[in-house]
C-alpha positions in Angstrom: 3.4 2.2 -17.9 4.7 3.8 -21.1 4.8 0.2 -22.8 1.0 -0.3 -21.2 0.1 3.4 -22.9 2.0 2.8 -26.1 -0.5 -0.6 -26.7 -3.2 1.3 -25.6 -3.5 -1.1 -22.5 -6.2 0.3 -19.9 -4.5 0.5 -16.8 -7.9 0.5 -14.8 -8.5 -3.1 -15.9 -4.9 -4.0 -16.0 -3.2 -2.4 -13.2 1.0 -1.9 -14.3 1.4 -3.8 -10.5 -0.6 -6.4 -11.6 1.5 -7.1 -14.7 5.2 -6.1 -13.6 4.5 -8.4 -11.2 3.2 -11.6 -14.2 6.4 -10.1 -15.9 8.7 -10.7 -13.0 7.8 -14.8 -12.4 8.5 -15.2 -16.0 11.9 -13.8 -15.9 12.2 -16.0 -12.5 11.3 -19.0 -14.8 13.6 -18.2 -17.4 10.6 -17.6 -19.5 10.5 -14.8 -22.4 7.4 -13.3 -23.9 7.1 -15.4 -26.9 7.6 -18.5 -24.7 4.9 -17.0 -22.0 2.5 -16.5 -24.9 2.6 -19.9 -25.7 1.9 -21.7 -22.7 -0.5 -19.3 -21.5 -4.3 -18.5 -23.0 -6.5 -16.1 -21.2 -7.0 -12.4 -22.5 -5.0 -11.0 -19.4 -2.1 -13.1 -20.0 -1.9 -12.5 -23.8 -1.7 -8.7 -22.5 0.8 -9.7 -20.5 3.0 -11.3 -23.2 2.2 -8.6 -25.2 3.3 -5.7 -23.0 6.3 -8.1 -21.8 7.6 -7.9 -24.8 7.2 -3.9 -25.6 9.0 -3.5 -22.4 11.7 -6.1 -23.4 12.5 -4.3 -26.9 12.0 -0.5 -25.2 14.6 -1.4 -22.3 17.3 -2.5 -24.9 17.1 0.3 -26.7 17.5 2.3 -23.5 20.8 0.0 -22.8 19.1 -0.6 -19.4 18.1 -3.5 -17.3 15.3 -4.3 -14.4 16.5 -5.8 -11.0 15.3 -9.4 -13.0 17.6 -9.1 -15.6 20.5 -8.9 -13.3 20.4 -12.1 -12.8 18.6 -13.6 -16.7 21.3 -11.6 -18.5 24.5 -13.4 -16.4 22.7 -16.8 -17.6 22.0 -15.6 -21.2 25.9 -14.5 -21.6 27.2 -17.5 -19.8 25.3 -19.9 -21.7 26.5 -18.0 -24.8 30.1 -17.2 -24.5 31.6 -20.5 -22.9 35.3 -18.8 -22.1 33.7 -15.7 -20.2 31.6 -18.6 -18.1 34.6 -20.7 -17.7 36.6 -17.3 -16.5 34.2 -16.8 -13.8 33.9 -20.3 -12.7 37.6 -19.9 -12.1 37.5 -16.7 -10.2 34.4 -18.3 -7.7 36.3 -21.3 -6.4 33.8 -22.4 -4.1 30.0 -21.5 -4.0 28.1 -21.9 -0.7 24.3 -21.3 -0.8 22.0 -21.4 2.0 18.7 -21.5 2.0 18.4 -23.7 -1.1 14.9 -24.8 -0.9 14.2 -21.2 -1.5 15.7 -20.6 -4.8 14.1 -20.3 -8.3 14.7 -21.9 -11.7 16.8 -18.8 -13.2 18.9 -18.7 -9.6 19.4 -22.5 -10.0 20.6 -22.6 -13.9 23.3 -19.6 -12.9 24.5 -22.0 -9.7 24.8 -24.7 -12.8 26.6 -22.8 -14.8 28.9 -21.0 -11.7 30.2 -24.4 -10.9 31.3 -25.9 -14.1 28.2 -28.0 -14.9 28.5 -29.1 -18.3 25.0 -29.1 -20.7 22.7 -31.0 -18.9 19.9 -32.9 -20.8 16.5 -30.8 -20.2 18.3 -27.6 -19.5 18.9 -29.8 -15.8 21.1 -32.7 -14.4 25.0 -32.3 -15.3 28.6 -32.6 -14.0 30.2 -30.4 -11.7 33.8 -29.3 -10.8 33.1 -30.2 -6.8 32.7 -26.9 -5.7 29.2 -26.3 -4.6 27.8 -26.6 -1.3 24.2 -26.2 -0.4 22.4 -26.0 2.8 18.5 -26.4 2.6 15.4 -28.1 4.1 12.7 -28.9 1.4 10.5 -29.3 4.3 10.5 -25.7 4.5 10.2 -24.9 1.2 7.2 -22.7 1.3 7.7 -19.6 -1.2 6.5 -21.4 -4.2 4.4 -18.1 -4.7 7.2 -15.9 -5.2 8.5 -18.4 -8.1 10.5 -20.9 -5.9 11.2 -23.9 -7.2 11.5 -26.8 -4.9 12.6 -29.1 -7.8 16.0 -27.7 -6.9 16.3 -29.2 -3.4 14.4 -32.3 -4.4 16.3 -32.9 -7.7 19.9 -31.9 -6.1 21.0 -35.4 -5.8 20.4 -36.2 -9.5 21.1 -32.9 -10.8 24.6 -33.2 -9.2 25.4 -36.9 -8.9 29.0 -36.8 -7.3 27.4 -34.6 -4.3 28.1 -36.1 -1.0 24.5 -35.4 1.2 24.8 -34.7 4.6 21.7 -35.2 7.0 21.8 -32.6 10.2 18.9 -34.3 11.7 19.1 -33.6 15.4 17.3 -30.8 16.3 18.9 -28.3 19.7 15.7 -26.4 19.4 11.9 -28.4 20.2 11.7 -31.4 23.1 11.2 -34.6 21.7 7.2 -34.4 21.4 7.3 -31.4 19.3 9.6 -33.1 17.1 7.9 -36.3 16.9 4.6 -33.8 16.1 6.2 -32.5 12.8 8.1 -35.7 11.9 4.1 -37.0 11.6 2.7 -34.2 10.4 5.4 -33.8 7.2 5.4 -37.6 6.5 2.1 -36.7 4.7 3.7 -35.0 2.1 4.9 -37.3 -1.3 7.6 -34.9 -2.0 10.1 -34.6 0.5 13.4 -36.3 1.2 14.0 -39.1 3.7 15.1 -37.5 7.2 13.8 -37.9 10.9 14.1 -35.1 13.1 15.3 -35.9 17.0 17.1 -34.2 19.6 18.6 -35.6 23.1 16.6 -32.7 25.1 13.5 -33.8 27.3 10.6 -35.6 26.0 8.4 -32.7 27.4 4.8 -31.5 27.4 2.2 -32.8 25.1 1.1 -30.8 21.8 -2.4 -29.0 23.1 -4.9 -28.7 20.5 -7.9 -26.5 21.6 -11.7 -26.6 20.2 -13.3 -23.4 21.0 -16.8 -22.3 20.0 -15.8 -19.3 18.2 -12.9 -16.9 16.9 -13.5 -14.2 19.7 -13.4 -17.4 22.4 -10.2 -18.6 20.4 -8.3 -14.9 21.2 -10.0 -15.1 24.8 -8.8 -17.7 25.3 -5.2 -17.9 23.8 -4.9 -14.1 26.1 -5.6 -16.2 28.9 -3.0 -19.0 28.1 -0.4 -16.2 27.5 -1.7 -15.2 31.3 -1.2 -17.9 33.0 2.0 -18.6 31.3 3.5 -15.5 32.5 1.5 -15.5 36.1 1.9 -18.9 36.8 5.1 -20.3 34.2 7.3 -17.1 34.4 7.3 -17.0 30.9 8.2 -13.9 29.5 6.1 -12.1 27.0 9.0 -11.9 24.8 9.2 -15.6 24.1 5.5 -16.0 23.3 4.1 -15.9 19.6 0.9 -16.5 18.2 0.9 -17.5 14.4 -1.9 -17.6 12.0 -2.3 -18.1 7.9 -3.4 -14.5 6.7 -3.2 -11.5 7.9 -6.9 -10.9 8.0 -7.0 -13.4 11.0 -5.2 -11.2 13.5 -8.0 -8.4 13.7 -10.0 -10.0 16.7 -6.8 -11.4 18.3 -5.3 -7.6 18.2 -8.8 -6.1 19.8 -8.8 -8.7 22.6 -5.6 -8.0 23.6 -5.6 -4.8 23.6 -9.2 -5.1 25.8 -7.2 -7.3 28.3 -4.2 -4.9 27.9 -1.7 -7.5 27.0 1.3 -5.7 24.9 2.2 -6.9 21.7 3.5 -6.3 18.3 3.2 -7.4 14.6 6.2 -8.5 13.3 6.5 -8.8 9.2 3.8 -6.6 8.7 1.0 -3.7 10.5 -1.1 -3.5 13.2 -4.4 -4.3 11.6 -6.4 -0.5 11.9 -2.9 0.3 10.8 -2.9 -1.0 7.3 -3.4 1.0 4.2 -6.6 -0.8 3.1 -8.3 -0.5 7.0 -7.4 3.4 7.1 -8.8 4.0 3.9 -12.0 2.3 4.5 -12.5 3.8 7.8 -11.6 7.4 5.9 -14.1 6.8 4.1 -16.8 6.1 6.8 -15.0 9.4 8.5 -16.1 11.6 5.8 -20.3 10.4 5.8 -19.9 10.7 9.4 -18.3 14.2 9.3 -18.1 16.0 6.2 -15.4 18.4 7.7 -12.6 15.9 8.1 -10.0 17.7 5.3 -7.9 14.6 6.8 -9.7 11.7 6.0 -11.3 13.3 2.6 -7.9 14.1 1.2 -6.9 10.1 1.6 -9.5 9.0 -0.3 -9.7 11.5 -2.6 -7.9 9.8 -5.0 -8.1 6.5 -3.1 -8.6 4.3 -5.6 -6.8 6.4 -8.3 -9.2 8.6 -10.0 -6.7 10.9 -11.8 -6.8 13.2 -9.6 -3.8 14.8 -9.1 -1.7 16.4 -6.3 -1.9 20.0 -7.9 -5.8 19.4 -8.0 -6.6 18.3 -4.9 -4.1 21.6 -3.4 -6.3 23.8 -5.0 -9.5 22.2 -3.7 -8.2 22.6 -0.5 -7.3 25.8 -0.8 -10.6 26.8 -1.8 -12.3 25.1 1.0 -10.1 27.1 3.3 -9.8 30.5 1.8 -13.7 30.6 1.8 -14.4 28.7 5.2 -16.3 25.9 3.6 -16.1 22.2 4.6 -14.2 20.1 2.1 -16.8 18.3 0.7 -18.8 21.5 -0.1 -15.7 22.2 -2.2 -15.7 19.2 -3.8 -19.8 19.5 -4.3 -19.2 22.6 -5.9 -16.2 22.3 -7.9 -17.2 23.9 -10.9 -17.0 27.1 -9.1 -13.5 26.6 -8.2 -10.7 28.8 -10.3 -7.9 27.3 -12.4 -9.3 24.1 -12.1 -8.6 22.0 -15.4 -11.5 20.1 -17.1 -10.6 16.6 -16.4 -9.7 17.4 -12.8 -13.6 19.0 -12.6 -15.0 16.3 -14.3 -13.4 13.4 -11.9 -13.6 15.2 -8.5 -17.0 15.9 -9.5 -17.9 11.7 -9.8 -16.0 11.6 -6.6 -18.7 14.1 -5.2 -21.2 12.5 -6.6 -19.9 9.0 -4.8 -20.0 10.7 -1.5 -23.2 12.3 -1.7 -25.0 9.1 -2.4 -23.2 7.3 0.6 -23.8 10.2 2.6 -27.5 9.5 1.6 -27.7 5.7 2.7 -25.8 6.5 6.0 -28.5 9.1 6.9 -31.0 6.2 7.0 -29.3 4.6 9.9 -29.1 1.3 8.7 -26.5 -1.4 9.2 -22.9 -0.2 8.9 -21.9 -3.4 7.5 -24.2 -2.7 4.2 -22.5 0.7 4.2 -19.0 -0.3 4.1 -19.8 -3.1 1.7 -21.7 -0.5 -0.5 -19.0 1.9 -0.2 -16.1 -0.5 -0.9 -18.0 -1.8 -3.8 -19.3 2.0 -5.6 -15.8 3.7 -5.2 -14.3 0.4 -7.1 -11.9 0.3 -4.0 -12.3 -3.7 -3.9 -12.3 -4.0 -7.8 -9.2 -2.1 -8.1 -7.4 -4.6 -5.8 -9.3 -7.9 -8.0 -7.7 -5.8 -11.2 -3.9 -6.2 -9.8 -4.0 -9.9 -9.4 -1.0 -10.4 -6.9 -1.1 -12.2 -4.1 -0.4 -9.2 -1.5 -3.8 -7.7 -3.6 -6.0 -10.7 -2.1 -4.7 -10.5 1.3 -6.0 -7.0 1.2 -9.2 -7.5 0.4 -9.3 -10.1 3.1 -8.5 -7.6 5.5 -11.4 -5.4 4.2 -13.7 -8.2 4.5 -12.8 -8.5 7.8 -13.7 -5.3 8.8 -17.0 -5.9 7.0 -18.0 -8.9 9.3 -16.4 -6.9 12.4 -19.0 -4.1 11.0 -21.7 -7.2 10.9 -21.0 -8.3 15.0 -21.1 -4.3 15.9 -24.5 -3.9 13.6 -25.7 -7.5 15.6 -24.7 -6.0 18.9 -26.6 -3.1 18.8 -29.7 -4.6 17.4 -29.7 -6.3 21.2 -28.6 -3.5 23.1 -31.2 -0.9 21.2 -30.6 2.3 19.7 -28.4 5.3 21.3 -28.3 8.7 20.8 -25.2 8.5 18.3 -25.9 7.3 14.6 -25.0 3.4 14.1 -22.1 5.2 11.6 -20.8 7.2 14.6 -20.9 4.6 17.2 -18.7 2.0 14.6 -16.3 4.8 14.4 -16.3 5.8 18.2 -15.6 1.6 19.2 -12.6 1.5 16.7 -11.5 4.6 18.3 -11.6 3.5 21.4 -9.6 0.6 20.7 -6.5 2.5 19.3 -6.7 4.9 22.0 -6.2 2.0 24.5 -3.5 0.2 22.1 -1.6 3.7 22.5 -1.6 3.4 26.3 -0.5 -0.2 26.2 3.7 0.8 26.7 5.5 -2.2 27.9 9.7 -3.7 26.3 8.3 -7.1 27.2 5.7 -8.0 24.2 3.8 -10.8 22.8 4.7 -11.4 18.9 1.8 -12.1 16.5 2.5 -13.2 12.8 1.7 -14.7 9.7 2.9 -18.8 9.7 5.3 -17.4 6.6 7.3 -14.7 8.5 7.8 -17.1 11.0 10.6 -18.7 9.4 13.8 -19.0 11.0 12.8 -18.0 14.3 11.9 -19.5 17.7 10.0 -19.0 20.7 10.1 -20.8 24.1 5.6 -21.3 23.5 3.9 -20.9 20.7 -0.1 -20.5 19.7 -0.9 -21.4 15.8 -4.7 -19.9 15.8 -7.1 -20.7 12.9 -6.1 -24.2 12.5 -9.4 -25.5 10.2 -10.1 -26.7 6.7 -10.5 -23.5 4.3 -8.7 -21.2 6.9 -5.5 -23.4 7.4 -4.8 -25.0 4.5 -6.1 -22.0 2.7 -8.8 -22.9 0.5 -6.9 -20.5 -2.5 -4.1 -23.1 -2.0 -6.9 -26.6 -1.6 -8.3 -25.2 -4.9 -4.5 -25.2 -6.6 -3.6 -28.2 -5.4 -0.5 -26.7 -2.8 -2.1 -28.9 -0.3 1.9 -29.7 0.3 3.4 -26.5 0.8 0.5 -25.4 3.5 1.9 -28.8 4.8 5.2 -27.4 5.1 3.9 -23.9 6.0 2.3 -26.1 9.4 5.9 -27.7 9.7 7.5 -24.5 10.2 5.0 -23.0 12.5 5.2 -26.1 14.7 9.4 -26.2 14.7 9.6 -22.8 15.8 8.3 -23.6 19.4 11.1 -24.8 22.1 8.9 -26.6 24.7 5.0 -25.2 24.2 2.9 -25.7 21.4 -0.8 -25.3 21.0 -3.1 -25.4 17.9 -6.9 -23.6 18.2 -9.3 -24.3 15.8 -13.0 -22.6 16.2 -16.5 -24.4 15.9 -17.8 -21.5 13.7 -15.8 -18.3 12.4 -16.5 -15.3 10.7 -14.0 -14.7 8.5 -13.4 -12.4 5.4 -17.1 -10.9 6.1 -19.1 -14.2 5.9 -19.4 -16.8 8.7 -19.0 -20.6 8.0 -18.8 -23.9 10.4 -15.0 -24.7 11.1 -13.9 -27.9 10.1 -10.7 -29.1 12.1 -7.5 -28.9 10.0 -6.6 -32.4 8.4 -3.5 -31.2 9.7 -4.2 -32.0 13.2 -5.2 -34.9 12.7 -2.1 -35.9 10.8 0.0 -35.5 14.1 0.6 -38.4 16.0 -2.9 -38.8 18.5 -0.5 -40.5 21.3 1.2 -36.8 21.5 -1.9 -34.4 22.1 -3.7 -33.1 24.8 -7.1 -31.9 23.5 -8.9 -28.9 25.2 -12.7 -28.2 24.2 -15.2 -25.8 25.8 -19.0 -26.4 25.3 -19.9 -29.4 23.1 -17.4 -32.7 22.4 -14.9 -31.6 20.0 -15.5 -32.7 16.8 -13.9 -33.7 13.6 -12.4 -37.3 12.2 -15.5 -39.2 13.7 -14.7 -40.3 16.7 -16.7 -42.1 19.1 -17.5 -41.2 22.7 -15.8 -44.2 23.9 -13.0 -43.1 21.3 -12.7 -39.5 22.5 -12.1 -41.0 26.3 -9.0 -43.1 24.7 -7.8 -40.3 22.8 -7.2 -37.8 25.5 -9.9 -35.1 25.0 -11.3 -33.5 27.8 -14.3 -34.8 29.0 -17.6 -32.3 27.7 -18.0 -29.5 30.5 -21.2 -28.8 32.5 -23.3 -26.1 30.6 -21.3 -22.7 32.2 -22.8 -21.1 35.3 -24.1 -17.4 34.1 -22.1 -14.8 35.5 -23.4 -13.0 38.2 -23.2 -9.3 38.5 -23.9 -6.5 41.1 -24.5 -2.8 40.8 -20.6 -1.4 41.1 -18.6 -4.8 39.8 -15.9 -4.0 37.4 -15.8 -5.6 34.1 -14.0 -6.6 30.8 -15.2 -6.6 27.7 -13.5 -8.1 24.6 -14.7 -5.3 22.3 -15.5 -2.4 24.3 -12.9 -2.5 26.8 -13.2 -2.3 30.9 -16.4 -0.9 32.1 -18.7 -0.9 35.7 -21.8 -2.1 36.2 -24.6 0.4 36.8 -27.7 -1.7 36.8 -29.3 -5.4 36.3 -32.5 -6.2 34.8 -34.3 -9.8 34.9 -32.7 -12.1 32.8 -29.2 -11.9 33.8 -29.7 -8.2 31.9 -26.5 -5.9 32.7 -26.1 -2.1 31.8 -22.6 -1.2 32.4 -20.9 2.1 31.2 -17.8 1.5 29.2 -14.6 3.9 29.6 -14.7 6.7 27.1 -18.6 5.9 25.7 -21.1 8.4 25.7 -24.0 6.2 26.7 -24.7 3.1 28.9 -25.0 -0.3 27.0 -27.3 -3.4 28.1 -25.6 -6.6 28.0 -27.0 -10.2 28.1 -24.4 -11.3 30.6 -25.2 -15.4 30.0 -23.4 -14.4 26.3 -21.6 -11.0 26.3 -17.6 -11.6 26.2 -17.3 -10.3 29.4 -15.1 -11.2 32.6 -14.5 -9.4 35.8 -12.1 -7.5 35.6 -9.1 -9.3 38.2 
């Protein structure tokens, strides 16, 4: 930040995150600033050079390093003082690493010069004393966005000639099918090593791959699955996980479990209305609702930074208290308030400013999803997260847009259902409540696991869901566009190897993801697995994708197309289920399969269209 202030660099449009993190992957890639400013062209990465180099001069004048350097300073004095390298080859006799596919260049060029490698041509392929052993599956190489280099793994055999390889190719882990499954689905890829996974364990269950109309029939239904396969399987909860590519996707999958009171937990990251992002947004909406919450106000009061301070926003709240006014009259009338400093007046008095106009459009009762998008958009919450440029910054703003399109089905739902006596604002905020109160009472040691595909690494479960399987959605279209169309092809590789004997892929019709809804196209992936090894499921029309025939959907093993659903019928008393609202009871039915039901903990009775509600009864 000093280095960023020195050059006069505005942080507001550069955030320090943003380039710490652009400074970092160089030093990964054994790349300094002057060699970073020459490969690179835009105005953000001259910045970057230029501020990577400040920072390089200010921390050697400080005699200090960064946790980077660790690593780029033991290459830089090793490739300089050959007897000091020599000594510590010496004292490291042998040099196991596991993991390899995983490591970056400057990790790879300190292994070369650990082991005795002598000067390889193009800073790569070289001699070595015998001492190194390395345990890796490129197959599984999928960090390439936090700078590693699968080079290494690939280019092992040339880089170190006299290295005996060793294949461990049978698997104690997956039956035979699930194998066969990723051996297909990896042959795809051009870079890869020759191996065949097999194992002598059972040849087991087919590979399921489900078409389902939507993403809320997609968690319906994968809730069910996990159901049966406790009811009727005696599979324990603990040895179910459901995978998926971003973060963003779990959001529906969380709410319907929660409605059908399955337990679970998010491993490698938060509960969705949990995140930082999703509690800031809804803070937001909590203030225009209710211009008293001091909680909510005081997160986003400086929510995205605004310069105001801690000192600041104590004495605005000690105003508000010592004089019994609501926070946001403080922060209305913050000119009034004592000892406050200019700058601190002039930028709580923007925030004001902010509020009062969104305060203004949320009186008018019109969609919540306009408000949310208007809100995220005028505070610069989502331009402050474009500004940092990392990838944990777009998964972020994913999750916001989710909440935006679950703002669009709740402003869609109660266009049907009518208006109530609560404000469309209030009502948003009332559902989400409702939904972590019931998450609260869910309380049970035996819990489904839900994760991204990349924290899945290295584990295993006895069945396993991978949700979201379609073009755009999985392969990510950030990674189509990049051309990493092979790691997502190793990212599906690992998700499929974790399962023991289960594995089922959903992909939806139609999804609304990230706020905007699009028509799914089935994952090439799926139909790079072996046909002869899946069991397709569809509900509704013929499942589509790769252009099959009728007569070629019979001979590929897809379910035959279901008779249209009978409507569910209802009676005055029957208890019910809904995937967003929770359990409710019936209390009346109108003509046309019409249903008002009253939902635990809501204030009014809601009318339902039962032929297309999400509803069940409730077992």
């Amino acid at each position: 930040k000093r280095c960023m202030d020195e050059l006069e660099v505005d942080p507001k449009r550069f955030p320090p995150r943003s380039l710490k993190a652009q400074i970092s992957g160089a030093k990964n890639r054994l790349r300094d600033a002057e060699t970073l400013r020459e490969e690179q062209g835009s105005f953000f990465e001259e910045t970057v050079a230029d501020v990577f180099a400040l920072y390089e001069k200010r921390m050697h004048t400080a005699n200090a390093m960064d946790f980077d350097d660790l690593l780029v300073r033991a290459v830089n004095l090793f490739e300089l003082f050959a007897d000091l390298r020599e000594r510590y080859a010496r004292n490291f006799r042998h040099v196991l690493v596991d993991e390899y596919q995983d490591t970056n260049r400057v990790q790879y060029r300190l292994l070369q010069l650990l082991t005795g490698a002598t000067d390889p041509p193009e800073g790569r392929s070289g001699g070595t004393e015998g001492n190194l052993f390395v345990v890796g599956d490129e197959s599984q190489s999928v960090y390439g966005f936090r700078a590693a280099d699968i080079r290494n793994i690939l280019d092992f055999e040339r880089d170190f000639p006299e290295a005996s390889t060793v294949k461990l190719e049978q698997n104690y882990r997956s039956t035979s099918t699930i194998l066969d499954a990723a051996n297909g689905l990896i042959s795809h890829n051009r870079e890869r090593l020759d191996k065949n996974l097999w194992t002598d364990a059972e040849r087991g269950d087919p590979v399921t791959i489900a078409e389902l109309d939507d993403e809320h029939e997609e968690a319906r239904w994968v809730a069910g699955e996990i159901d049966r396969l406790v009811a009727e399987e005696g599979v324990s909860r603990d040895e179910v996980a459901v995978f998926y590519r971003t973060n963003a996707q779990s959001r529906v999958l969380e709410d319907t479990l929660v409605r059908f009171v399955v337990p679970y937990q998010v491993i490698g990251g938060t509960k969705f209305y949990e995140r930082a992002e999703i509690r800031d947004a809804i803070a937001y909406l909590s203030v225009l609702a209710n211009p008293s919450d001091s909680i909510s106000l005081s997160r986003i009061l400086n929510s995205p930074r605004r310069g105001i301070g801690s000192t600041s926003e104590g004495r605005l709240l000690a105003f508000a208290n010592t004089n019994g006014v609501p926070p946001l009259d403080a922060v209305l009338g913050v000119e009034g308030i004592p000892a406050m400093g200019a700058a601190a007046v002039k930028s709580i008095g923007r925030f004001g400013e902010l509020i009062a106009s969104l305060a203004e459009r949320a009186e008018r009762r019109g969609p919540v999803a306009e408000l949310l998008e208007a809100t995220l958009s005028e505070s610069g919450y989502i331009e402050a997260l474009e500004a940092e440029r990392t990838v944990e910054a777009e998964g972020r703003i994913e999750n916001l847009q989710e909440l935006i399109g679950m703002a669009g089905e709740f402003d869609i739902n109660r266009e049907l259902e009518g208006e109530g006596e609560l404000s469309p604002l209030e009502e948003f905020l009332e559902q989400i409540s409702l939904v972590n109160e019931q998450d609260a009472l869910v309380d049970d040691s035996s819990k489904v696991t839900l994760m991204t595909l990349h924290n899945a690494k290295g584990l295993e479960y006895e069945a396993v869901f991978v949700i979201g399987c379609e073009d755009g959605v999985f392969p990510h279209s950030r990674s189509i566009d990049e051309g990493n169309l092979e790691e997502e092809r190793r990212l599906c590789y690992v998700g499929l190897t974790r399962a023991r004997k289960r594995l089922t892929l959903t992909y939806a019709r139609r999804r609304i993801l990230f706020g905007s809804q699009g028509a799914g196209i089935p994952s090439r992936f799926l139909g790079e697995i072996p046909q002869h090894l899946v069991e397709r499921h569809s509900t509704g029309l013929p499942p589509t994708g790769w252009g099959l025939t009728d007569t070629m959907v019979a001979s590929k093993g897809f379910a035959p197309t279901p008779e249209p659903t009978q409507a569910l019928e209802l009676m005055v008393g029957d208890d019910i289920v809904h995937a967003s609202f929770g359990e409710g009871v019936v209390t009346g039915v109108e003509p046309g399969n019409v249903v008002i039901v009253r939902f635990q903990g809501a204030r009014r009775d809601r009318k339902l269209m039962a032929d297309y509600a999400p509803i069940q009864k409730a077992s």
